[in-house]
VOFIZA-76355 format. One record per residue (C-alpha): x, y, z; residue in three letters. Coordinates in steps of 0.05 Angstrom, whole numbers. Layout:
# VOFIZA-76355
+--------+--------+--------+------+
:   east :  north :     up : type :
+--------+--------+--------+------+
:      X :      Y :      Z :  ALA :
...
+--------+--------+--------+------+
//
This chain:
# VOFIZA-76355
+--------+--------+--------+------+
:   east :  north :     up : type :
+--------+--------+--------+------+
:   1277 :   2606 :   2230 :  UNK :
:   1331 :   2642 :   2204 :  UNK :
:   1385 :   2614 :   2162 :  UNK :
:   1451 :   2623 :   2210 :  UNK :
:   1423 :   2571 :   2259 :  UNK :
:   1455 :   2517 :   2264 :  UNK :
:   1419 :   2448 :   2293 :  UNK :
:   1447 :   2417 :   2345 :  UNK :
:   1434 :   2334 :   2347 :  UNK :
:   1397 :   2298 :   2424 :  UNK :
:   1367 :   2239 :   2429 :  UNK :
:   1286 :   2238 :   2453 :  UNK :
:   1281 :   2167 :   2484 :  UNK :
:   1214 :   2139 :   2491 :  UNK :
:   1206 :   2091 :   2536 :  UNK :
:   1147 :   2060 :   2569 :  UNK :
:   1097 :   1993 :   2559 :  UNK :
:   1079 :   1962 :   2500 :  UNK :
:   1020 :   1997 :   2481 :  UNK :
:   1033 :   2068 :   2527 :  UNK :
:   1038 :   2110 :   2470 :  UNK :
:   1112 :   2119 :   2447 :  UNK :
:   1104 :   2104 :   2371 :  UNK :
:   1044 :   2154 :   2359 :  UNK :
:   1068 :   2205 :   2402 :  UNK :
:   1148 :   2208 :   2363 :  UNK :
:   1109 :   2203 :   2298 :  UNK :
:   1068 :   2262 :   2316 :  UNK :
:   1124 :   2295 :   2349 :  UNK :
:   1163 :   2272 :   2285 :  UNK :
:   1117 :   2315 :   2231 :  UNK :
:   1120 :   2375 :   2279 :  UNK :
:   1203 :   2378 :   2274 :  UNK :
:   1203 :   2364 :   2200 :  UNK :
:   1145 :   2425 :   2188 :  UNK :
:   1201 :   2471 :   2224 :  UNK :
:   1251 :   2446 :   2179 :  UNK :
:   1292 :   2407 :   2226 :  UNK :
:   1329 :   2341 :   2213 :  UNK :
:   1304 :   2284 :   2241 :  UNK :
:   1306 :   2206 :   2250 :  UNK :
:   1250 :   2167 :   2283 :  UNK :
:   1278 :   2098 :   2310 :  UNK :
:   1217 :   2056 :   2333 :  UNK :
:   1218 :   1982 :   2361 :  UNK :
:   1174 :   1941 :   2302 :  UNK :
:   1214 :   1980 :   2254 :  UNK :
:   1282 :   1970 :   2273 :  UNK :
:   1268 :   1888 :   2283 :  UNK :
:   1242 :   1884 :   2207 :  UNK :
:   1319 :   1902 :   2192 :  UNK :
:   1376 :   1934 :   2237 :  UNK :
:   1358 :   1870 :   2288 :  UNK :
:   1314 :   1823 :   2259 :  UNK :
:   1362 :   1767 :   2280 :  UNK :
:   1346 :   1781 :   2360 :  UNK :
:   1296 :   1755 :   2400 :  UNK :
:   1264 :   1780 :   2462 :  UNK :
:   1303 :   1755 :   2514 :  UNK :
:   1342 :   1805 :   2563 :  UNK :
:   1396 :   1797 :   2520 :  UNK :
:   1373 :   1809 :   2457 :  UNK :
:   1344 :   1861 :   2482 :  UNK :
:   1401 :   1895 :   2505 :  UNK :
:   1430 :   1874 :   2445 :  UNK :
:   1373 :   1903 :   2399 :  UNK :
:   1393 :   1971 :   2446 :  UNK :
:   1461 :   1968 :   2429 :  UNK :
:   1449 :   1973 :   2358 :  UNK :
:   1396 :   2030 :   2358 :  UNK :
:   1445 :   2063 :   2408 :  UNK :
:   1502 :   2058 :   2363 :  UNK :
:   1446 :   2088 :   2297 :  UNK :
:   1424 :   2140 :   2349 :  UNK :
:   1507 :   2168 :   2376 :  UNK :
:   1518 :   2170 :   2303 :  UNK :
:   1459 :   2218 :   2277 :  UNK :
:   1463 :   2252 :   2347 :  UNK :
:   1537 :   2271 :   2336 :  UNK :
:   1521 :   2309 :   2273 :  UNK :
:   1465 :   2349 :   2285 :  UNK :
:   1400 :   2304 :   2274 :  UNK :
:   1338 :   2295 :   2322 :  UNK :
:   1338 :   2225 :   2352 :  UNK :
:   1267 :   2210 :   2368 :  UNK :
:   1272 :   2130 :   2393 :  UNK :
:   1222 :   2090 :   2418 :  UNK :
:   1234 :   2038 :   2456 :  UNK :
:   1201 :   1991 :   2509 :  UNK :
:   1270 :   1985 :   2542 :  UNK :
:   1253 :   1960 :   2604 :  UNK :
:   1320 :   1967 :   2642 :  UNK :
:   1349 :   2017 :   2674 :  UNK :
:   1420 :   2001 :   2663 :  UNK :
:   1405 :   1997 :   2586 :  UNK :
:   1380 :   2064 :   2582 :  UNK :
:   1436 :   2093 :   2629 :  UNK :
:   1481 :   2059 :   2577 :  UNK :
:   1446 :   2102 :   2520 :  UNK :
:   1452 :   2165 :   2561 :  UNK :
:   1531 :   2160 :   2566 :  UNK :
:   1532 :   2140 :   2492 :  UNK :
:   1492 :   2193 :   2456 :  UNK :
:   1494 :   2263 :   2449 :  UNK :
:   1442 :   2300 :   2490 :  UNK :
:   1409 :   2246 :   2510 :  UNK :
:   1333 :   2264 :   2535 :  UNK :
:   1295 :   2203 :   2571 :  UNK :
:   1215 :   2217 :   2558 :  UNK :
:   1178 :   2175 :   2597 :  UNK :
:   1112 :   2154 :   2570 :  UNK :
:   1074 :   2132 :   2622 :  UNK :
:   1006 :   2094 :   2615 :  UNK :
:    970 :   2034 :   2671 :  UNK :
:    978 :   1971 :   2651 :  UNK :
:    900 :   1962 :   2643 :  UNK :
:    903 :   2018 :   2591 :  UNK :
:    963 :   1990 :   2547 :  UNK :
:    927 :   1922 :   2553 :  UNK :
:    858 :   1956 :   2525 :  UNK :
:    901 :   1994 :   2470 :  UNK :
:    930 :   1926 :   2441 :  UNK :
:    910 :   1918 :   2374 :  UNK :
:    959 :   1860 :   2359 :  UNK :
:    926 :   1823 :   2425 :  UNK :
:   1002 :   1807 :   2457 :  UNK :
:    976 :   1834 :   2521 :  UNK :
:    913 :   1768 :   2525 :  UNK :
:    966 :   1722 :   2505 :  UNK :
:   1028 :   1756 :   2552 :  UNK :
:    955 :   1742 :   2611 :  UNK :
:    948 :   1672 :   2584 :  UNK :
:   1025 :   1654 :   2588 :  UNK :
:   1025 :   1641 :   2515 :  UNK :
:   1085 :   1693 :   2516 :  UNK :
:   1141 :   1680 :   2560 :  UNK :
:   1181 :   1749 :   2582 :  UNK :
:   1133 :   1796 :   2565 :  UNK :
:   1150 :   1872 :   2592 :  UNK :
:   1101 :   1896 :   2650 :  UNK :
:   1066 :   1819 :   2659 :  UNK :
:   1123 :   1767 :   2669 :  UNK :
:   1185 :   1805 :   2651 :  UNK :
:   1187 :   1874 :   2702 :  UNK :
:   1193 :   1937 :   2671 :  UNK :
:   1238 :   1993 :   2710 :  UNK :
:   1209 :   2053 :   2709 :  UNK :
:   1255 :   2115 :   2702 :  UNK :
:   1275 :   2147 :   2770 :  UNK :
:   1296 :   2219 :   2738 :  UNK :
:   1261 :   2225 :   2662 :  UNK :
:   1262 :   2298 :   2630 :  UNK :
:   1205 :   2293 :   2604 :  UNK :
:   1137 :   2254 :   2628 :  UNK :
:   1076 :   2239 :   2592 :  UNK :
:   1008 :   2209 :   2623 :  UNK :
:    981 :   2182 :   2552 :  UNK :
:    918 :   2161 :   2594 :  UNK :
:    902 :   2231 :   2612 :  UNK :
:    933 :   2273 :   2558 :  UNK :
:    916 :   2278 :   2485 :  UNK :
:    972 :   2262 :   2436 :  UNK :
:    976 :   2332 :   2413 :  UNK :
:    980 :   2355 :   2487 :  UNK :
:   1036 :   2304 :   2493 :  UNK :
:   1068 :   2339 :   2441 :  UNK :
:   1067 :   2401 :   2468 :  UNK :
:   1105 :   2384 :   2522 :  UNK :
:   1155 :   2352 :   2488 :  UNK :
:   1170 :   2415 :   2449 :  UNK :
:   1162 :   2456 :   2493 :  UNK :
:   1222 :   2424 :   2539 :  UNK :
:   1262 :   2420 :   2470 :  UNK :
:   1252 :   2500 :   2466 :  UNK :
:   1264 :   2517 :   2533 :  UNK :
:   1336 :   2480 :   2540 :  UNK :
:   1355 :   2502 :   2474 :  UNK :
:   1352 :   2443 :   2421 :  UNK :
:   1304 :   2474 :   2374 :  UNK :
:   1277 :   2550 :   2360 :  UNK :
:   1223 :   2574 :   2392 :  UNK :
:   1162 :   2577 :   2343 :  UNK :
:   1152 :   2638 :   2307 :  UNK :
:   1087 :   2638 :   2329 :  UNK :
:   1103 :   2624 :   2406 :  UNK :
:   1143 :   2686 :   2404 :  UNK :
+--------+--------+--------+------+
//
């Protein structure tokens, strides 16, 4: 990379079920933009509650609330020149539409995975107790979860390997311009 470029901030949102894949994928995607010597923020859910909003719960309007906030982290480091990479279950359409008009290249990854899948990934078991109504508004069992209509960027983490997942996310962020090709792409 040479030294006169000059990085331009987006925001990758991941949304998708609890358990599809958003946290490993942005941390993977994550130590790829840092080895190219980009700057960049990962934003996930379960870190972000243990401070920015550890005051919300999980009802729609904390959670729009708990959006709000991240939104507000993510405009700022978007505005000067950082990579976003959030993710968030953010069921709601209207939510996320909110975080498009608010940030600064705003790029909606969808990371898709069945419901049976995220349920078998679970390692905290929410999913059994979301099935035994021990959890009230849980995303994708009793609280819906709105799929994006129009996402940049899609990922089946049931079918594709995290490092294929990857790939596609930088190769969408090198075809529209938001980081350098790879020297060894060229």
């Amino acid at each position: 990379m040479s030294n006169h470029y000059e990085q331009q901030g987006f925001t990758l949102w991941f949304t998708g079920l609890s358990g599809a894949g958003k946290t490993t994928v942005a941390t993977a995607l994550e130590k790829e933009l840092r080895a190219r010597g980009l700057k960049v923020e990962r934003l996930d859910g379960d870190t972000v509650r243990k401070s920015l909003t550890r005051d919300l719960g999980f009802s729609k309007e904390d959670r729009d609330k708990n959006i709000e906030r991240v939104t507000f982290v993510a405009k700022l480091l978007s505005r000067n020149g950082v990579a976003v990479l959030a993710a968030f279950i953010s069921p709601y359409r209207a939510t996320r539409a909110m975080v498009r008009a608010e940030t600064t290249n705003f790029i909606e990854v969808y990371v898709h995975a069945p419901l049976e899948v995220c349920a078998q990934r679970d390692v905290k078991g929410l999913y059994a107790k979301a099935f035994a109504g021990e959890i009230p508004d849980f995303t994708g069992v009793s609280d819906p979860y709105e799929e994006p209509e129009n996402p940049e960027i899609v990922l089946h983490t049931h079918l594709e390997t995290v490092e294929e997942s990857v790939a596609k996310c930088l190769t969408y962020l090198e075809e529209h311009g938001f980081i350098p090709v790879a020297e060894t792409a060229r």
